[in-house]
N, CA, C and O atoms as a GROMACS GRO file, in nm:
protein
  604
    1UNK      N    1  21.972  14.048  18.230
    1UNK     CA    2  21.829  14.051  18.202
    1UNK      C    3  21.796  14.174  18.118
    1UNK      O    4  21.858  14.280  18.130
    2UNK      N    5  21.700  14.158  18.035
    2UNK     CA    6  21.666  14.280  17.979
    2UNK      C    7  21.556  14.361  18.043
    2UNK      O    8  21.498  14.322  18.144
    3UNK      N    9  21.530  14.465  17.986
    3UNK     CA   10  21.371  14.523  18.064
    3UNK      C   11  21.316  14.472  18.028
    3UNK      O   12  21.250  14.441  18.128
    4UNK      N   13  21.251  14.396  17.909
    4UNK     CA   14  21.143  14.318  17.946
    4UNK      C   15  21.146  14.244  18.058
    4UNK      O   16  21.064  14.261  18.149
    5UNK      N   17  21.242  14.157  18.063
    5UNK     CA   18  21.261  14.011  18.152
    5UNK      C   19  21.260  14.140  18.327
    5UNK      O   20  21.270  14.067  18.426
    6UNK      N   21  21.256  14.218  18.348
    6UNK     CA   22  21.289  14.236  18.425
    6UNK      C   23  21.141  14.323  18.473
    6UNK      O   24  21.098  14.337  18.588
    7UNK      N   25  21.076  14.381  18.331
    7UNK     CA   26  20.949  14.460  18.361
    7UNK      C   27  20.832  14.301  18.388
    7UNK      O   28  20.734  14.287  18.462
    8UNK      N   29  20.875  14.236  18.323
    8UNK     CA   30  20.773  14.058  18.385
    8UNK      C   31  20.823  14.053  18.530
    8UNK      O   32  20.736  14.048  18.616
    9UNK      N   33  20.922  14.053  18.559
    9UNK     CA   34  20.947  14.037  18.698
    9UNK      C   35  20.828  14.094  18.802
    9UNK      O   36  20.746  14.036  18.872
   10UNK      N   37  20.849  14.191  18.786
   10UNK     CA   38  20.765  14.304  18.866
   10UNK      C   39  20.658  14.356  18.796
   10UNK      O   40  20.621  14.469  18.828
   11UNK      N   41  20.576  14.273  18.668
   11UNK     CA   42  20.422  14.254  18.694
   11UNK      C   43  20.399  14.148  18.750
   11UNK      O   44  20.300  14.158  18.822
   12UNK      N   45  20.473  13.990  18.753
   12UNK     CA   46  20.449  13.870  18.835
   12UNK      C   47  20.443  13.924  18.962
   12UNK      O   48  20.352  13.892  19.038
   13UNK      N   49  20.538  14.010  18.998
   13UNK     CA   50  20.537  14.037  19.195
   13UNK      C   51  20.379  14.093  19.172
   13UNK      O   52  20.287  14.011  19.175
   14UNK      N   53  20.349  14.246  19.148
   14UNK     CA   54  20.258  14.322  19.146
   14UNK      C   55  20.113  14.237  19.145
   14UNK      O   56  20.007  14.260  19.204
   15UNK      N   57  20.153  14.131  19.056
   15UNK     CA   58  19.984  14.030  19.029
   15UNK      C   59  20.000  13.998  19.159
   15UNK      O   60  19.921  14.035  19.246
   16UNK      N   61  20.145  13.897  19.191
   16UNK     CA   62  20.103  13.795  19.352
   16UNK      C   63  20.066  13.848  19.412
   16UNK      O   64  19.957  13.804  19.448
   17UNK      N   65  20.109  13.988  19.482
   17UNK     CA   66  20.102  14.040  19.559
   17UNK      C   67  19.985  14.178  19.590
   17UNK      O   68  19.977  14.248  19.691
   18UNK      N   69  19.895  14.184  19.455
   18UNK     CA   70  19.783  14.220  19.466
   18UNK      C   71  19.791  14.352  19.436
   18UNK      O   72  19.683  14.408  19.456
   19UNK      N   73  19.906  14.448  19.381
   19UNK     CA   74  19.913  14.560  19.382
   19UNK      C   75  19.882  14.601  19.230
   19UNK      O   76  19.909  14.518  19.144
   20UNK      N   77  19.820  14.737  19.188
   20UNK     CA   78  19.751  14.820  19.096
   20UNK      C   79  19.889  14.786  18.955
   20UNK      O   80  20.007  14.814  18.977
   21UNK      N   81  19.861  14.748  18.871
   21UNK     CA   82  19.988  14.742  18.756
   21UNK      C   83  19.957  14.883  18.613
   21UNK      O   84  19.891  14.885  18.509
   22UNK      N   85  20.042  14.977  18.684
   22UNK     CA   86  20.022  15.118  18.591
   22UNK      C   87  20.126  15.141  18.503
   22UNK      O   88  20.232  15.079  18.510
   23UNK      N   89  20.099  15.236  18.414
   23UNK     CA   90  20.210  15.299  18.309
   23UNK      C   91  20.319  15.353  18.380
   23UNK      O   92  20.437  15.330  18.355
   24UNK      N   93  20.257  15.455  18.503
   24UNK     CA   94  20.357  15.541  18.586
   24UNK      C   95  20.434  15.448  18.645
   24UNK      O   96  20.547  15.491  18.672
   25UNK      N   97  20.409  15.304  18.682
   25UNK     CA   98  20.500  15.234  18.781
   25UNK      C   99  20.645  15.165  18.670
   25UNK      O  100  20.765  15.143  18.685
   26UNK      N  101  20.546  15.154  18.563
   26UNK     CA  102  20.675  15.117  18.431
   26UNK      C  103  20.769  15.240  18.426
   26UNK      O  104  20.891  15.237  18.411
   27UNK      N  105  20.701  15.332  18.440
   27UNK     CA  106  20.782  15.494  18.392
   27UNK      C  107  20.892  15.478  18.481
   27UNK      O  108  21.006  15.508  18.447
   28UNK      N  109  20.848  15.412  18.650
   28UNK     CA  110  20.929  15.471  18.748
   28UNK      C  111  21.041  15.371  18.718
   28UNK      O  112  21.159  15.406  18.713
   29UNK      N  113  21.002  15.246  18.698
   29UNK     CA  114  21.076  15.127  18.661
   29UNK      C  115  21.173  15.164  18.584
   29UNK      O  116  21.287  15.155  18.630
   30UNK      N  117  21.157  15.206  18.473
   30UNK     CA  118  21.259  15.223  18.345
   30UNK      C  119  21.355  15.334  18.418
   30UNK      O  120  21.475  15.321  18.441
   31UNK      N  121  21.269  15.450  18.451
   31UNK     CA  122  21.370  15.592  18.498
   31UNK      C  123  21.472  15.535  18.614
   31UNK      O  124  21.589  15.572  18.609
   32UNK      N  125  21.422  15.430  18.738
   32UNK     CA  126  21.555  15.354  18.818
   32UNK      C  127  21.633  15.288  18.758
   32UNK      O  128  21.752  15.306  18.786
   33UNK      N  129  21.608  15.213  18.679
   33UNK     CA  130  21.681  15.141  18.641
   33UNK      C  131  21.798  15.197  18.543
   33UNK      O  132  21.912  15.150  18.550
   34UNK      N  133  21.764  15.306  18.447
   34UNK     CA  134  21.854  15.391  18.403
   34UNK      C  135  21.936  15.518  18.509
   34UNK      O  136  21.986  15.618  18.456
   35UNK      N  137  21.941  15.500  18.653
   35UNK     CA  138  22.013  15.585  18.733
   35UNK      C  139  22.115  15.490  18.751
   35UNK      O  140  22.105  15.372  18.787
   36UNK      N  141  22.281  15.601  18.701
   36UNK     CA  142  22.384  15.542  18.716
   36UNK      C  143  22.453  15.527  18.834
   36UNK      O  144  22.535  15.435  18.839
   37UNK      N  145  22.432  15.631  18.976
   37UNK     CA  146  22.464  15.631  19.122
   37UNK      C  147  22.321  15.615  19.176
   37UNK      O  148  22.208  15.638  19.132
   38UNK      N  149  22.384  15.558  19.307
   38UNK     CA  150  22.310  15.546  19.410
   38UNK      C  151  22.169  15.670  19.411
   38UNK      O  152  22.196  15.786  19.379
   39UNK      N  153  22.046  15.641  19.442
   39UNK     CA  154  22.000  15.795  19.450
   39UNK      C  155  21.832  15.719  19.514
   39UNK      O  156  21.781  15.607  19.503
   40UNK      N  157  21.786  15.854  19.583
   40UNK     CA  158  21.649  15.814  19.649
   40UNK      C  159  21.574  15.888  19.585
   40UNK      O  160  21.624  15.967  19.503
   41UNK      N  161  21.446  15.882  19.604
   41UNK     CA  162  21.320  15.892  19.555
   41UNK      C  163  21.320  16.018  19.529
   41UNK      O  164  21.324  16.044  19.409
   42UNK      N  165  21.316  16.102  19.599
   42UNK     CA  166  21.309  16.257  19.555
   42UNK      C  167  21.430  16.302  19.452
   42UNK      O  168  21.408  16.418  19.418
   43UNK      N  169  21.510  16.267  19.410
   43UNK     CA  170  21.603  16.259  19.319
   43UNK      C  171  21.565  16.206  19.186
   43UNK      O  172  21.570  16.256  19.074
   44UNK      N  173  21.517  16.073  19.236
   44UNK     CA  174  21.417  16.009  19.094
   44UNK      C  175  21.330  16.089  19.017
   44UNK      O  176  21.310  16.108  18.897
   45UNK      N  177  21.275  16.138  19.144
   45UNK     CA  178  21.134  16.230  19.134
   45UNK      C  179  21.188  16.380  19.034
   45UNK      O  180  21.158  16.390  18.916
   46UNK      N  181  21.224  16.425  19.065
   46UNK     CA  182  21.306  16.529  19.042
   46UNK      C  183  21.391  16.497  18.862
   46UNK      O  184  21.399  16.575  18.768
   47UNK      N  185  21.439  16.362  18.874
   47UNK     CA  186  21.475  16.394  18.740
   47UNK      C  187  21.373  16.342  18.589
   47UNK      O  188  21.388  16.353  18.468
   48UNK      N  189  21.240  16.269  18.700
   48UNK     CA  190  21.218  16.251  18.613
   48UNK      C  191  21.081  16.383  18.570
   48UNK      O  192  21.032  16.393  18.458
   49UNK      N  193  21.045  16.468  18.684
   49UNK     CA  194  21.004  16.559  18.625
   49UNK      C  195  21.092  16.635  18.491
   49UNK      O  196  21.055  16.649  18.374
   50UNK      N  197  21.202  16.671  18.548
   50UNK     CA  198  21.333  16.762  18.478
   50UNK      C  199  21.284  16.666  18.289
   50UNK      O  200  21.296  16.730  18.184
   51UNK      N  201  21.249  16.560  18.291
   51UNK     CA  202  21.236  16.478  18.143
   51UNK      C  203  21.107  16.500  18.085
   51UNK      O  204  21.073  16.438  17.984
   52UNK      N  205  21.044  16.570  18.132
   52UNK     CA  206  20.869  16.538  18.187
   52UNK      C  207  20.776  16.457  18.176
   52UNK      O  208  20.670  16.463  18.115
   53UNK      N  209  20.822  16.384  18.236
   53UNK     CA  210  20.744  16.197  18.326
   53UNK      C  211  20.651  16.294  18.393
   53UNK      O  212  20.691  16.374  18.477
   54UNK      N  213  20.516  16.286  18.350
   54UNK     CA  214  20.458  16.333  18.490
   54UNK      C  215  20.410  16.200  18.561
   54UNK      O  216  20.357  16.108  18.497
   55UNK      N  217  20.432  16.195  18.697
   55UNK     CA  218  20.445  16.072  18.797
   55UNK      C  219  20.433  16.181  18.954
   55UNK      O  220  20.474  16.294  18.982
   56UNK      N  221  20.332  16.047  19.050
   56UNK     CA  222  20.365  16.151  19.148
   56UNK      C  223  20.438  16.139  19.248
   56UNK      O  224  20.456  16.018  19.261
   57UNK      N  225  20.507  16.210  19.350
   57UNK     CA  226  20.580  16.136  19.436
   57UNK      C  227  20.530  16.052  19.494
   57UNK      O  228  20.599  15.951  19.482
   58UNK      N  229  20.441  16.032  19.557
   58UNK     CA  230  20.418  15.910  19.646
   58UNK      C  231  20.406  15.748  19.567
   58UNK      O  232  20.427  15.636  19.614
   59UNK      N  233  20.358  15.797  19.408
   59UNK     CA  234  20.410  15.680  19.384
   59UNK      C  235  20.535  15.662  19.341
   59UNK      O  236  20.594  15.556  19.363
   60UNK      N  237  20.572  15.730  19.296
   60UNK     CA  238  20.743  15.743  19.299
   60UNK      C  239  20.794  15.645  19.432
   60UNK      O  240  20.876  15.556  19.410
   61UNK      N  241  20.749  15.663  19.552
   61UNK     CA  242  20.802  15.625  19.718
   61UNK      C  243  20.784  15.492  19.705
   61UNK      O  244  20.871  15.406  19.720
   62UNK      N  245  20.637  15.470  19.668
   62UNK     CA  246  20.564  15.315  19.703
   62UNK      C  247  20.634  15.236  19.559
   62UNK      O  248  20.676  15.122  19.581
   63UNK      N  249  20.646  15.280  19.435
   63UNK     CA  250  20.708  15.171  19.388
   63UNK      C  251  20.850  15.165  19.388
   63UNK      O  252  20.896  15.065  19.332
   64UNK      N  253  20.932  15.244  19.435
   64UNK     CA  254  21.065  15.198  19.476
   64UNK      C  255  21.046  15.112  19.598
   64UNK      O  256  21.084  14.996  19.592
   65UNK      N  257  21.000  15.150  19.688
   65UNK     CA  258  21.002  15.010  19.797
   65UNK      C  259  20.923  14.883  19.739
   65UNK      O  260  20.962  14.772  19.776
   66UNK      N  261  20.792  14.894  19.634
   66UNK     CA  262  20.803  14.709  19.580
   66UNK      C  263  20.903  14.694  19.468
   66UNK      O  264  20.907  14.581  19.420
   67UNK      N  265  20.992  14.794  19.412
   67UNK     CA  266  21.096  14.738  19.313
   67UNK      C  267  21.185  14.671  19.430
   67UNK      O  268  21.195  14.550  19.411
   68UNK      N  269  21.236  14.705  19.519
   68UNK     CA  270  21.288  14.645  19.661
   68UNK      C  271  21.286  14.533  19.698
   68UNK      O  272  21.372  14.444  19.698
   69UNK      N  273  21.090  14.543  19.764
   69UNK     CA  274  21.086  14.390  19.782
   69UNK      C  275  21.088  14.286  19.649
   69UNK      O  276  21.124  14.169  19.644
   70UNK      N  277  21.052  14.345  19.578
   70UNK     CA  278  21.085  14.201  19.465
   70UNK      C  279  21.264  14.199  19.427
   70UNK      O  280  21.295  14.089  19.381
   71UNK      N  281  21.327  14.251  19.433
   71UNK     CA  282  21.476  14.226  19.427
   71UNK      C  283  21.511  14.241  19.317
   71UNK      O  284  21.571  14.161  19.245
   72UNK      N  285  21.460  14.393  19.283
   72UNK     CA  286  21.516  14.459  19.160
   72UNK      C  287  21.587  14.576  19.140
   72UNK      O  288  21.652  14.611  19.041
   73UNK      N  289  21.561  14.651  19.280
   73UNK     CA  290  21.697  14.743  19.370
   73UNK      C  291  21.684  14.668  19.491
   73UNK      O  292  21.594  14.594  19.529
   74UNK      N  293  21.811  14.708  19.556
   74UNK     CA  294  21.866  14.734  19.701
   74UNK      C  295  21.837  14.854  19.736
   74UNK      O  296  21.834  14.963  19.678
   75UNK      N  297  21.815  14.816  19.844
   75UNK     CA  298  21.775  14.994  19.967
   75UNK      C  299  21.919  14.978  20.072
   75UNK      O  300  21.979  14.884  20.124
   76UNK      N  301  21.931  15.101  20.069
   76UNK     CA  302  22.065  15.128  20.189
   76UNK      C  303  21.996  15.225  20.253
   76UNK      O  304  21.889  15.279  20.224
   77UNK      N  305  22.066  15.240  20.340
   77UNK     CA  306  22.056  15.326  20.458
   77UNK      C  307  22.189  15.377  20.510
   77UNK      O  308  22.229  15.389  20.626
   78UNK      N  309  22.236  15.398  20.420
   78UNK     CA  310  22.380  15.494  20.553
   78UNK      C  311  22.380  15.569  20.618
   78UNK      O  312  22.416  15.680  20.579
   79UNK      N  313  22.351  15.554  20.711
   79UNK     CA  314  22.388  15.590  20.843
   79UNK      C  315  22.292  15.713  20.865
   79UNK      O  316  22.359  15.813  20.842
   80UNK      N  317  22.199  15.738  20.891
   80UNK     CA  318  22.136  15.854  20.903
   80UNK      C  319  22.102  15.933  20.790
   80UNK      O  320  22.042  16.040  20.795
   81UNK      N  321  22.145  15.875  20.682
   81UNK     CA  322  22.138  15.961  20.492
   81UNK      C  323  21.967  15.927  20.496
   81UNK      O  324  21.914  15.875  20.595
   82UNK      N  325  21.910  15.957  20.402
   82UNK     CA  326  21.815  15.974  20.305
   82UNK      C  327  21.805  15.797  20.250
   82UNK      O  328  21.912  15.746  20.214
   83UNK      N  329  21.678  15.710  20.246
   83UNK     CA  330  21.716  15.601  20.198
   83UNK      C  331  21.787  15.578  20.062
   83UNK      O  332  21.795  15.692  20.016
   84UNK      N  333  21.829  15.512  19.992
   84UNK     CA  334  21.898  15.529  19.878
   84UNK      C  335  21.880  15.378  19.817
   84UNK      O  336  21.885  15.279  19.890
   85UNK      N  337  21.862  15.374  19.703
   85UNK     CA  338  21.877  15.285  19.640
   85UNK      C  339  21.959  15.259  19.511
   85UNK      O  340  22.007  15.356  19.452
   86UNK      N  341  21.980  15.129  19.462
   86UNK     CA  342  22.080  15.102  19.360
   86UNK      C  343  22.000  14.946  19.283
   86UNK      O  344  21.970  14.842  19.342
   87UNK      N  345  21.983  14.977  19.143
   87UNK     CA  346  22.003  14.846  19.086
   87UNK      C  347  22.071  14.705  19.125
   87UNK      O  348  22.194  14.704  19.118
   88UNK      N  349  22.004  14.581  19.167
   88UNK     CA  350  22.020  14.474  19.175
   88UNK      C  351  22.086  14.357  19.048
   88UNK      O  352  22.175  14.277  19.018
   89UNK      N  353  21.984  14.412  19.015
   89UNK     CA  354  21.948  14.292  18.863
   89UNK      C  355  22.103  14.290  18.767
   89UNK      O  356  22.118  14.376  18.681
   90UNK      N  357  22.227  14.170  18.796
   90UNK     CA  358  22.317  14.188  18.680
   90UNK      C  359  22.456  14.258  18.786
   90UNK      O  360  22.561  14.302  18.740
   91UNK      N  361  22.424  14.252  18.919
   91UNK     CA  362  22.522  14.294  18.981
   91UNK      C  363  22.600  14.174  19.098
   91UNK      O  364  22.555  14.090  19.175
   92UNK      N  365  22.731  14.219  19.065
   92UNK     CA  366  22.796  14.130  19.110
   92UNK      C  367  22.826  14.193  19.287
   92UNK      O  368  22.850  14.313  19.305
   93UNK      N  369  22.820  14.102  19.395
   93UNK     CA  370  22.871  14.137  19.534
   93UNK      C  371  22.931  14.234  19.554
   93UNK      O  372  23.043  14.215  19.506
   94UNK      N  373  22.921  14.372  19.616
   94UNK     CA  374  23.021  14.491  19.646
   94UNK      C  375  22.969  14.559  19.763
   94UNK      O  376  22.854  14.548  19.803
   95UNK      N  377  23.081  14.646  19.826
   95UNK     CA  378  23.054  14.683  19.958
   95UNK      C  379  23.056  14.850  19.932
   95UNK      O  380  23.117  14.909  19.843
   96UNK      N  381  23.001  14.888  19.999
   96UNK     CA  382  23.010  15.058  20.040
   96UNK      C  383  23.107  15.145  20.097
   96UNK      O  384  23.109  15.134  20.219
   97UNK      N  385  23.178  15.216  20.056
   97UNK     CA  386  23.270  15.298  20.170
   97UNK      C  387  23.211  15.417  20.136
   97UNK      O  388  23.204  15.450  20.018
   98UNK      N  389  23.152  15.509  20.256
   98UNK     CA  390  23.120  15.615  20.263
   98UNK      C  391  23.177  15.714  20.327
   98UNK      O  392  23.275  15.677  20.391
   99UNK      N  393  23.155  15.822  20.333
   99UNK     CA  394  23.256  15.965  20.404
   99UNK      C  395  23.129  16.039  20.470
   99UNK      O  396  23.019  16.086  20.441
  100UNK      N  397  23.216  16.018  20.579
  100UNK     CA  398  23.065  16.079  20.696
  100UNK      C  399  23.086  16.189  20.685
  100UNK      O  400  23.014  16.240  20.771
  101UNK      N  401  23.166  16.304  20.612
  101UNK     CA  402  23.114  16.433  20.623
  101UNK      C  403  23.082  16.480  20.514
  101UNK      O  404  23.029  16.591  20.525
  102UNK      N  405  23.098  16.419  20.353
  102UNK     CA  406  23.024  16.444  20.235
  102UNK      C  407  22.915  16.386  20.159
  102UNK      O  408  22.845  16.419  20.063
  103UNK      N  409  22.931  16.254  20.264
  103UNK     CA  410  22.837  16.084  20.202
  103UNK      C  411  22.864  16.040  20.074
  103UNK      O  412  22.790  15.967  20.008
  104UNK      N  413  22.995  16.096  20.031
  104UNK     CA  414  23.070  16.054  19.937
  104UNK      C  415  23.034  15.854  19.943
  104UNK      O  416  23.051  15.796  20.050
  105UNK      N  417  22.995  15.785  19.837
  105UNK     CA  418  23.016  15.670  19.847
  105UNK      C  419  23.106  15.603  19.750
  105UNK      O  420  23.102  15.654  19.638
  106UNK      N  421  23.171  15.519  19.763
  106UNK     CA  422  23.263  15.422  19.697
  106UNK      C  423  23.250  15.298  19.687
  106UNK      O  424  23.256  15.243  19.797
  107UNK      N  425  23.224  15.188  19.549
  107UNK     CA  426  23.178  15.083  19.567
  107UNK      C  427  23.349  14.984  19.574
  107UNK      O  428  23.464  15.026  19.559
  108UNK      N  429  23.297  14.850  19.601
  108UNK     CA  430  23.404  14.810  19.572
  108UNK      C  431  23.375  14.646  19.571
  108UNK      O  432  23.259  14.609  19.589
  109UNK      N  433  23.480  14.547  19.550
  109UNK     CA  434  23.446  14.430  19.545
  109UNK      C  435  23.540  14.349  19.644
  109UNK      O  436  23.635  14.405  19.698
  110UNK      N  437  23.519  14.257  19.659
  110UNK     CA  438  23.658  14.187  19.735
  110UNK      C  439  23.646  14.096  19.818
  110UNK      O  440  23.672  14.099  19.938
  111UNK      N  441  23.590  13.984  19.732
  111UNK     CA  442  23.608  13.835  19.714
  111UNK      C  443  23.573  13.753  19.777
  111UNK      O  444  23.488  13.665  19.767
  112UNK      N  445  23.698  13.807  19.903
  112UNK     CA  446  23.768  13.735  20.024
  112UNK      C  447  23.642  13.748  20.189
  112UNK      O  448  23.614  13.696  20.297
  113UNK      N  449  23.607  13.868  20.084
  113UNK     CA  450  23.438  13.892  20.212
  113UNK      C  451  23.364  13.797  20.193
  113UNK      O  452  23.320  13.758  20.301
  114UNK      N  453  23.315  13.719  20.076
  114UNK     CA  454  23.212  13.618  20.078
  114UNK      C  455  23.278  13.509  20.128
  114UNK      O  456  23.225  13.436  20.212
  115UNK      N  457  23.385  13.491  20.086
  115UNK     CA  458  23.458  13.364  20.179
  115UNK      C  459  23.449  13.348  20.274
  115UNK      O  460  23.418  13.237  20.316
  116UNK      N  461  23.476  13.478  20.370
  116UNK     CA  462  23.438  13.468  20.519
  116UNK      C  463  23.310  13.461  20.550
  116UNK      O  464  23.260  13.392  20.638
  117UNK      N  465  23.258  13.532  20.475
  117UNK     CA  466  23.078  13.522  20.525
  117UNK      C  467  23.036  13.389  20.514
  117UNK      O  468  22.947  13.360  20.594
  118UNK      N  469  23.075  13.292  20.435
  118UNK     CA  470  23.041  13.180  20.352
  118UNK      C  471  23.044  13.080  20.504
  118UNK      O  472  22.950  13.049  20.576
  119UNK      N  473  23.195  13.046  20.518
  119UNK     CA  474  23.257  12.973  20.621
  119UNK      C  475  23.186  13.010  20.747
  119UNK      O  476  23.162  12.927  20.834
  120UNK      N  477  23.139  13.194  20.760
  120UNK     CA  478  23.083  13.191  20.924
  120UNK      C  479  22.959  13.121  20.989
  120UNK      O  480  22.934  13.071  21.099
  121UNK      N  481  22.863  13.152  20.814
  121UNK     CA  482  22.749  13.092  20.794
  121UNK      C  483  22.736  12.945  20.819
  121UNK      O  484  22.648  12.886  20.884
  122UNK      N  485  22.876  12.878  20.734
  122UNK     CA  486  22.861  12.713  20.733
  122UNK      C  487  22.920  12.679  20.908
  122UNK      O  488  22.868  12.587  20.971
  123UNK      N  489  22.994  12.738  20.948
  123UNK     CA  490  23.020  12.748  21.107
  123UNK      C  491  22.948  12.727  21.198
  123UNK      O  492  22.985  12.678  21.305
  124UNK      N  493  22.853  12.755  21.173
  124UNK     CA  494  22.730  12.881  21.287
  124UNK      C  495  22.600  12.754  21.208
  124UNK      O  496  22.498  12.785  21.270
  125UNK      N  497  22.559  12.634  21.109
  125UNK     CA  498  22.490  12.630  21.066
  125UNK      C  499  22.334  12.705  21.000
  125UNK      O  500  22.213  12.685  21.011
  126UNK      N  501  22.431  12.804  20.927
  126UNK     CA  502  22.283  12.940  20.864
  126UNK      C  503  22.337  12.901  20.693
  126UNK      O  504  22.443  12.870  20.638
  127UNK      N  505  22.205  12.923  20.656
  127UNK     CA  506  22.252  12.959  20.483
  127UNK      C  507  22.268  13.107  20.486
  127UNK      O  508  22.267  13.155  20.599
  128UNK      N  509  22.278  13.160  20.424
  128UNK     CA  510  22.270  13.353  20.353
  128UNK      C  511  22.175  13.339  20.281
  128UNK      O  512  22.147  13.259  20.192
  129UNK      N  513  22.108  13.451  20.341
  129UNK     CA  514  22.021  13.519  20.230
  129UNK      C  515  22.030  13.654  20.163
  129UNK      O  516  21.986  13.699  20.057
  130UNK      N  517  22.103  13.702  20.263
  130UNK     CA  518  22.168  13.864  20.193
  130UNK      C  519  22.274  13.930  20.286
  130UNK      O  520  22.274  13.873  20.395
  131UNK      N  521  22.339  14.003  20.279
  131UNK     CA  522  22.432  14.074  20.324
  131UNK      C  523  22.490  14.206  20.309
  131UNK      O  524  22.516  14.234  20.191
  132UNK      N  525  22.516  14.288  20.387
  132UNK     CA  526  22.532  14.404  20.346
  132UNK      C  527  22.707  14.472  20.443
  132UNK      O  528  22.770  14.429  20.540
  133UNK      N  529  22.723  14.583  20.358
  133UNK     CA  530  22.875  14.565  20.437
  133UNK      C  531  22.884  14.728  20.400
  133UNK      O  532  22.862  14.760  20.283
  134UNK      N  533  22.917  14.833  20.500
  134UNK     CA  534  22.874  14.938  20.494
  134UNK      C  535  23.011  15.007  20.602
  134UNK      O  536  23.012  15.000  20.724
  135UNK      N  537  23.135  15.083  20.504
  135UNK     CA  538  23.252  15.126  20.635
  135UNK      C  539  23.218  15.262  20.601
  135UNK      O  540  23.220  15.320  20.492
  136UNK      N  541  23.188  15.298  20.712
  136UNK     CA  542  23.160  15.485  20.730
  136UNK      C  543  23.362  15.526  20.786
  136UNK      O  544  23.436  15.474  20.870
  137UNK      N  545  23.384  15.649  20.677
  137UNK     CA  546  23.482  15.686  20.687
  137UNK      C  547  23.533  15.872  20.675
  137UNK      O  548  23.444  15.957  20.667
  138UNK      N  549  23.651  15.904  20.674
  138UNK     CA  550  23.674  16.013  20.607
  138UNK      C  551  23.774  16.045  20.481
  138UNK      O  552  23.890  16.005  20.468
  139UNK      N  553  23.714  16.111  20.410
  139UNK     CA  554  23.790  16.160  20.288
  139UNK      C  555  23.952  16.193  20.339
  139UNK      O  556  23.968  16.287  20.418
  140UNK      N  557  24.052  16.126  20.300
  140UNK     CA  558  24.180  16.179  20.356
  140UNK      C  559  24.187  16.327  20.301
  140UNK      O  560  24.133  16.382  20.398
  141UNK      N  561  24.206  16.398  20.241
  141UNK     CA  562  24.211  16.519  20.193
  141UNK      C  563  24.071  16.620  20.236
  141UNK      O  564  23.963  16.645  20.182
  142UNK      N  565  24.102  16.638  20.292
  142UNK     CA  566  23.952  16.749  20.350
  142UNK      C  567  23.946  16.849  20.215
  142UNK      O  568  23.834  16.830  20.169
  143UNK      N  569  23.992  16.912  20.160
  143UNK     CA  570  24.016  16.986  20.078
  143UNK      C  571  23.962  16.988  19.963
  143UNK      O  572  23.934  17.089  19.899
  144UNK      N  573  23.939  16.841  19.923
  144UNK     CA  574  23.883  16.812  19.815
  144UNK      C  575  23.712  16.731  19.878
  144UNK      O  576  23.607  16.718  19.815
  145UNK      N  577  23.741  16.691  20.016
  145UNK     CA  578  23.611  16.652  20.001
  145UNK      C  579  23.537  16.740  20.018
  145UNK      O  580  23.558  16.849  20.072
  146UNK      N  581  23.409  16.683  19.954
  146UNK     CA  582  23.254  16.768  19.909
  146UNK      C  583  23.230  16.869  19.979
  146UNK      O  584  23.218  16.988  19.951
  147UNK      N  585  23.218  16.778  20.130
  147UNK     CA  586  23.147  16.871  20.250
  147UNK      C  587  23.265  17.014  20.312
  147UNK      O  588  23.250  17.114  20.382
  148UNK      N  589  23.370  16.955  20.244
  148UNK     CA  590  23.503  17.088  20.328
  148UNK      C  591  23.489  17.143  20.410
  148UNK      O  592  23.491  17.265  20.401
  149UNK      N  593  23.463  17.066  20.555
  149UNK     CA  594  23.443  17.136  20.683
  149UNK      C  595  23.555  17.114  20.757
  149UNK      O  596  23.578  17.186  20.854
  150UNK      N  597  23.624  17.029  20.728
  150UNK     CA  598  23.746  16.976  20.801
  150UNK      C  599  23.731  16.937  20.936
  150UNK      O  600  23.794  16.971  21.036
  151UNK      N  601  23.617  16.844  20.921
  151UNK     CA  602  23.617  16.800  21.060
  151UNK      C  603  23.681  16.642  21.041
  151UNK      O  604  23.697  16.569  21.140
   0.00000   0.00000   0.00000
């Protein structure tokens, strides 16, 4: 999709759904959608002052959660982190491996997960509507990971 096709997206949500359609919410739009890692709002916020977007945080907050609900990022939650989000739009199925003492994350793909999910679903009579797959781990090398506490 392009940004247009993708900035229509989320003025169609914004009309259905009754919410204010601003410059700053395009600003915030374009500035997520150009973040290459995972990253939350105060990060957004932050770089897009650093460009000087002036935008404020709170709407910074409120339109990442309706870029969300309309299904133009994903929101994670690992494990006690900061919420985080990632581009949807143009992405293929992948899972998370994280490092519980740097929150190092690692994406990855692998196939053989939707297969199973697929079959548990048709098993169990459920369709899918989304899925999420999230292994909290540790960096084998303490040394190099981030946090170097060696726990």
């Amino acid at each position: 999709m392009t940004f247009e096709e993708i900035k229509n997206t989320f003025i169609a949500y914004l009309k259905d759904n009754a919410h204010r359609i601003t410059n700053e919410r395009f600003l915030i739009l374009n500035a997520a959608l150009n973040m290459e890692e995972h990253f939350d709002a105060d990060e957004l916020y932050l770089k897009m002052k650093n460009d000087y977007l002036n935008v404020s945080r709170a709407t910074v907050y409120k339109t990442l959660e309706l870029m969300s609900e309309c299904e133009i990022l994903t929101k994670h939650n690992f494990k006690g982190d900061r919420t985080r989000y990632e581009t949807k739009i143009g992405r293929k199925p992948h899972y998370h491996l994280i490092c519980v003492n740097c929150n190092k994350i690692i994406e990855f793909e692998y196939p053989q997960i939707e297969k199973i999910q697929d079959k548990i679903c048709k098993d169990n009579n459920f369709k899918m509507v989304d899925h999420t797959l999230q292994v909290f781990a540790k960096c084998n090398d303490e040394k190099t990971c981030k946090n170097n506490s060696g726990n």
